[in-house]
N, C-alpha and C positions, 0 to 999 in steps of 0.2 A: 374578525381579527382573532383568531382560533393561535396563533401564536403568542399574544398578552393574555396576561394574567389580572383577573378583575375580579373585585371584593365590593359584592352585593347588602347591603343592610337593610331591613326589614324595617317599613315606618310605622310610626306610633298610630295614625291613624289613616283610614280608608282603603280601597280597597290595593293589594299586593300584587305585581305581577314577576313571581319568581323564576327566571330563567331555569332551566336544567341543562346546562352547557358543562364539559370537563373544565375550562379553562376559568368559572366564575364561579368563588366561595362565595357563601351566603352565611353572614352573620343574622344572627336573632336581634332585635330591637335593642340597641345598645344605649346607656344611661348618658346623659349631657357631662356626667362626669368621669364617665370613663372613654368617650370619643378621642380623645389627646391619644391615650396609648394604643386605643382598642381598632380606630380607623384612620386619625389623621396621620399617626407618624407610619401607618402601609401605604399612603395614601399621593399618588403623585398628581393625577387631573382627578376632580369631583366632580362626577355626573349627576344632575340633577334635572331626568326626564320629565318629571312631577307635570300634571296638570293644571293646578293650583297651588302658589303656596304666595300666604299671606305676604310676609316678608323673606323668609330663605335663612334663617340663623345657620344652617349645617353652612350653606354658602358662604357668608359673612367668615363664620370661623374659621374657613377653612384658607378661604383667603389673606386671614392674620397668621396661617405661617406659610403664605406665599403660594399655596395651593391654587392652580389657578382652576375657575369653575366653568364649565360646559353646559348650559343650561336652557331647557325651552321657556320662553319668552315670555311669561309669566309678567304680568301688572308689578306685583311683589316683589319677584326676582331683576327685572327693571329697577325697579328701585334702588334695593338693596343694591345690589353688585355692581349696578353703574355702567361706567364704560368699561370697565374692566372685564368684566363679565364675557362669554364666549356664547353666543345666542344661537340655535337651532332648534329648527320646530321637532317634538317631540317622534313626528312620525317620519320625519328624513334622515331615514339610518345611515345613509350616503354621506349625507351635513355632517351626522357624527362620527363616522370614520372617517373621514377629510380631514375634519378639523383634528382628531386625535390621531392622525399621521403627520399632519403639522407640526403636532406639539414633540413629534418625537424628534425633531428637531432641534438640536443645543440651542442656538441663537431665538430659535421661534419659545422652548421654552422658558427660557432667561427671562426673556421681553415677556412673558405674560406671565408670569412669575413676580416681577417689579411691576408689572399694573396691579396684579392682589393686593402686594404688600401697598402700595398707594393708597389704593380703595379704602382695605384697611385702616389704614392712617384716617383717613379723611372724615371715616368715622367714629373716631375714639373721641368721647366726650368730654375729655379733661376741660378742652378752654371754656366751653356751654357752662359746665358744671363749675369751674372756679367763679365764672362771671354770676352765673345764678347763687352762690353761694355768698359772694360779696356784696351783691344786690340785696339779700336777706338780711345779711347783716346788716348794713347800711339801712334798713327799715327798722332792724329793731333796736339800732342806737340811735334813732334819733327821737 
């Protein structure tokens, strides 16, 4: 896809495989704190070819602001991302440009854009968190 424009980041750990292509920036390993300014607001689908990853936090986050995620099919990334998630195997370069001419799509992006933000939603801990908190309580006053 030599006409898009893609912005590569550098992970914290194992091994890197960095394209040399015109068309794909590569950032240096960017801090958890500065990803909001540095990658998520350039940031319209998040590719996540990875091999392994535990759980997927770049994924998760990305899809609380509606980012939606492309990712191979990882145990973690399952998890994590849910239905929402965009699955292809790491080595079906065909899978991911199909799927990332779908998205270029209004209506295909919208729709997967509101499954993130879901996803999202579905994992924000407030209710977990108020009930475990109320729970405690309720132990140590009685």
């Amino acid at each position: 896809m030599p006409e898009q424009h893609f912005l590569a980041v550098t992970g914290a750990y194992g091994e890197q495989i960095l394209p040399d292509l015109p068309n794909v920036e590569i950032l240096e390993h960017v801090r958890g704190e500065d990803m909001r300014e540095q990658v998520y607001a350039r940031t319209r689908v998040l590719l996540m070819p990875s091999s392994y990853e535990s759980w997927g936090r770049v994924g998760v986050e990305a899809m609380a602001s509606g980012i939606p995620v492309l990712a191979h099919p990882t145990p973690g990334l399952c998890e994590s991302l849910g239905e929402a998630g965009l699955y292809v195997d790491r080595n079906d370069i065909d899978g991911y440009e199909a799927t990332l001419q779908r998205l270029l799509t209004p209506s295909e992006y919208r729709l997967a854009s509101k499954r993130a933000k879901a996803r999202s939603a579905e994992l924000d801990p407030s209710i977990d968190l108020t009930a475990w908190c109320a729970g405690v309580e309720g132990v140590a006053g009685a």
